[in-house]
N, C-alpha and C positions, 0 to 999 in steps of 0.2 A: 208871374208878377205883373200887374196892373200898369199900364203904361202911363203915366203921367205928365203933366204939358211942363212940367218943368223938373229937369236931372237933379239928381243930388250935389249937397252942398261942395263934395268932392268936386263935382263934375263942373260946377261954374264958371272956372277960367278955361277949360276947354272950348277947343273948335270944331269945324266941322260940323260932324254927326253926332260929337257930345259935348255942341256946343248949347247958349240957353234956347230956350223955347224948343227943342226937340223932344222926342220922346223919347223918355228918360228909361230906353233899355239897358242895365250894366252889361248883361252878357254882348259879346263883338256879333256873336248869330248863334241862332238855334239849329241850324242844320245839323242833321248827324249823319248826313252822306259825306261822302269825297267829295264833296263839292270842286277841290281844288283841281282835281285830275284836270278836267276839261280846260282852264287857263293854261295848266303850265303841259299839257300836248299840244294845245296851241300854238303854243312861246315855241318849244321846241320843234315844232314843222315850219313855222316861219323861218328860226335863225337855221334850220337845213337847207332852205330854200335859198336862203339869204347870201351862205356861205357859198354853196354849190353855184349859183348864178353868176356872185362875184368871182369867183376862180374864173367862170367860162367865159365869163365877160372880158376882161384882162389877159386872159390867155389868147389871142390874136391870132389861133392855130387851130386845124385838128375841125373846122365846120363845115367842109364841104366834102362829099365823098359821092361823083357826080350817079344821080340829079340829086339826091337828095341835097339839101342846105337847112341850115340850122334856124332854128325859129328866132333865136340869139341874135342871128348876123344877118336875117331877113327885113328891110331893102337894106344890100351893102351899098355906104354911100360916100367910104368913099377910095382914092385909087388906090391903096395898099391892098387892097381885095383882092381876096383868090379869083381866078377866072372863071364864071358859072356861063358855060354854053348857055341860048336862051334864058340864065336865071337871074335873077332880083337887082342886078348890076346897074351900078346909078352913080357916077363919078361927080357927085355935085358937090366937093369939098376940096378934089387936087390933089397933089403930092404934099404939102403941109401939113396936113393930118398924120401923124405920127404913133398914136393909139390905136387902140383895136377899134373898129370899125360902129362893132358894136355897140358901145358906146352912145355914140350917134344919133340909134333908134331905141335903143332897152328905154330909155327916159319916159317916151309915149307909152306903151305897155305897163310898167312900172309906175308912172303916175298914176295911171288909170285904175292900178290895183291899190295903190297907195293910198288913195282920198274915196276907194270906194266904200261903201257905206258899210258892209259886212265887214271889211277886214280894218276897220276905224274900230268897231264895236270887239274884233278880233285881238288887234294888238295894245287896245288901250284894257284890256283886259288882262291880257297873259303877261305885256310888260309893265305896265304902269297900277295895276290891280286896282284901276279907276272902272268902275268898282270892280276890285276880282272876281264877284259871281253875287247871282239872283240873292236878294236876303243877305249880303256879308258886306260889312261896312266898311267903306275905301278906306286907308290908312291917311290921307290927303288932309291937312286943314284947312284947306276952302275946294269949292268948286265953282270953275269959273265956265266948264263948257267949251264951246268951241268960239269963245266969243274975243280971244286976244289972238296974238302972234306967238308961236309959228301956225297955231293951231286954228287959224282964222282962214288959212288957204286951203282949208281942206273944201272950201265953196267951189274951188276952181274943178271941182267935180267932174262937172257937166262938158268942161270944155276938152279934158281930157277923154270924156266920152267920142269928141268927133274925130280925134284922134285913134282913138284904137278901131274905129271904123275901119280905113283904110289898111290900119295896119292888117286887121282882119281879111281882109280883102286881099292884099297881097300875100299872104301866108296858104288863104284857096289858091291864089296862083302858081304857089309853090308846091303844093298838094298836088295840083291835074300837072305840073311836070315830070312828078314821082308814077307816073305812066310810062315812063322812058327806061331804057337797060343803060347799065352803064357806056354804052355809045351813043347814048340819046337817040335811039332807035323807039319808035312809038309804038304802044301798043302791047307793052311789059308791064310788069308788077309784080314786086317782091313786097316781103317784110315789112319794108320801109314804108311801103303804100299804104299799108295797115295803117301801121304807127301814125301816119299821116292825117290819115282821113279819122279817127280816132279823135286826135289832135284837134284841127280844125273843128272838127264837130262840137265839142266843147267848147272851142273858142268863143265861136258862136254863140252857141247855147250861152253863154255867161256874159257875151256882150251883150245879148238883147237882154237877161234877165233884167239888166239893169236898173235902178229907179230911175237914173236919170231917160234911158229911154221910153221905158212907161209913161212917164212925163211930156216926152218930145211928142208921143202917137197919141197920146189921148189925154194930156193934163189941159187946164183953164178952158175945156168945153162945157157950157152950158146946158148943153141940150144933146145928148149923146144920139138920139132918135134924126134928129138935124146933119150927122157925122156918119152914115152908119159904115165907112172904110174904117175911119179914123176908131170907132167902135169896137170892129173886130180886131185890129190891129193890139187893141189897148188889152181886150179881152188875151188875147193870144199871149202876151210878154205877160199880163196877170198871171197865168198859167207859169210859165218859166219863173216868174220872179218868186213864186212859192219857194220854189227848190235854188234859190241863188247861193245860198252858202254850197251847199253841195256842190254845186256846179262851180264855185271860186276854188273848191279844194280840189275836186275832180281836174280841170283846167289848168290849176296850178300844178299839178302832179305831172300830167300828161305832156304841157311843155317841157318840164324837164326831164322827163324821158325821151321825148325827141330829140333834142338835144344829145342825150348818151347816146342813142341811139347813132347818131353823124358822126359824134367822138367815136365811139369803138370801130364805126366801118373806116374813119378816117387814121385811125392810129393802127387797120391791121388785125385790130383782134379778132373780126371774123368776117366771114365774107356775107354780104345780104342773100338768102335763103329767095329764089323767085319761085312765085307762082305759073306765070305762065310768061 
């Protein structure tokens, strides 16, 4: 059928996408794939994530089995903390603090994943089916974008990027501990080490993917020939931010298997397997 610049007479008091001056398609979309799959796999790896984080977050228990510590509960900040020899231990909140620790720091991480720009395109997708997929027309009667409230803070992007720096940063710290035997004797590596350095690696990889870092190393340069650190820097996170979904699902996977991974050595169900 011919698209024409104005819908049918049915279609007149509609909005949105079949509101007037649009192209007056009746069919909702012509795909004849699944299109659907991919939003609501989406949806449902998010709310697994969502669930399983919130239990571990709230559960106040079960994160430390020494050296490993929980990527959850890394920096603990504040004094209801388990005791971590040498680990992430940072009493800058007292005795007053009455929740689980984690709390605390998950906010930094979790913002940063929150407003980042793939899992915005992610969950406005699988939950709000703005638009549910390429070609299929949102159910929505306006589209306003990201331009009111709550949805106007998703600017604060950038700033939770300086944030998950560090945090990144202290979770390598937590990595090169996981060198230690359960005596904090150096010079060990089991299972966990793995899981670790796995971990971390990812982490990485998905923090620099970033756009807002892309942006930081080589955005508003004029003359790239003029920059040439700032150049290859820009070049190199180009390369990673190809693959940034992968690396936000890989990333988000992998933390929370670190995670199990401290709950089970921490509740007993097995003992960490060393290397040497």
């Amino acid at each position: 059928m011919a698209a024409g610049t104005q819908p049918p007479p049915s279609h007149r008091t509609a909005t949105g996408v079949r509101s007037p001056g649009r192209a007056a398609i009746a069919a909702r979309h012509l795909r004849t794939d699944r299109w659907w799959l991919s939003p609501a796999a989406t949806a449902a790896g998010l709310l697994a994530f969502v669930a399983y984080s919130t239990w571990r977050a709230f559960a106040n228990a079960d994160y430390y089995a020494a050296p490993y510590v929980s990527p959850f509960y890394s920096p603990c900040l504040a004094e209801n903390c388990v005791p971590m020899r040498g680990g992430p231990n940072a009493d800058l909140f007292g005795s007053w603090w009455g929740l689980s620790p984690a709390l605390l720091i998950l906010v930094f991480p979790l913002g940063f994943r929150l407003t980042c720009y793939y899992y915005r395109k992610a969950y406005y997708r699988g939950f709000w089916a703005s638009p549910p997929a390429c070609a299929v027309a949102e159910p929505h009667r306006a589209y306003t974008g990201e331009t009111r409230f709550p949805l106007i803070l998703q600017n604060v992007h950038r700033y939770f990027f300086y944030t998950a720096v560090p945090v990144a940063g202290i979770l390598t710290y937590d990595t090169v501990l996981t060198f230690r035997d359960a005596s904090y004797a150096w010079g060990h590596a089991g299972l966990g080490t793995l899981v670790f350095l796995v971990n971390i690696a990812l982490i990485w990889a998905y923090t620099l993917s970033c756009h807002s870092c892309r942006h930081i190393v080589g955005g508003r340069l004029r003359h790239f020939s003029k920059h040439p650190v700032r150049y290859r820097l820009w070049t190199w996170v180009g390369r990673l931010n190809r693959h940034h979904m992968l690396l936000a699902w890989a990333s988000l996977i992998s933390v929370a298997l670190c995670d199990l991974y401290v709950y089970l050595l921490a509740t007993g169900a097995f003992d960490d397997p060393r290397f040497f």
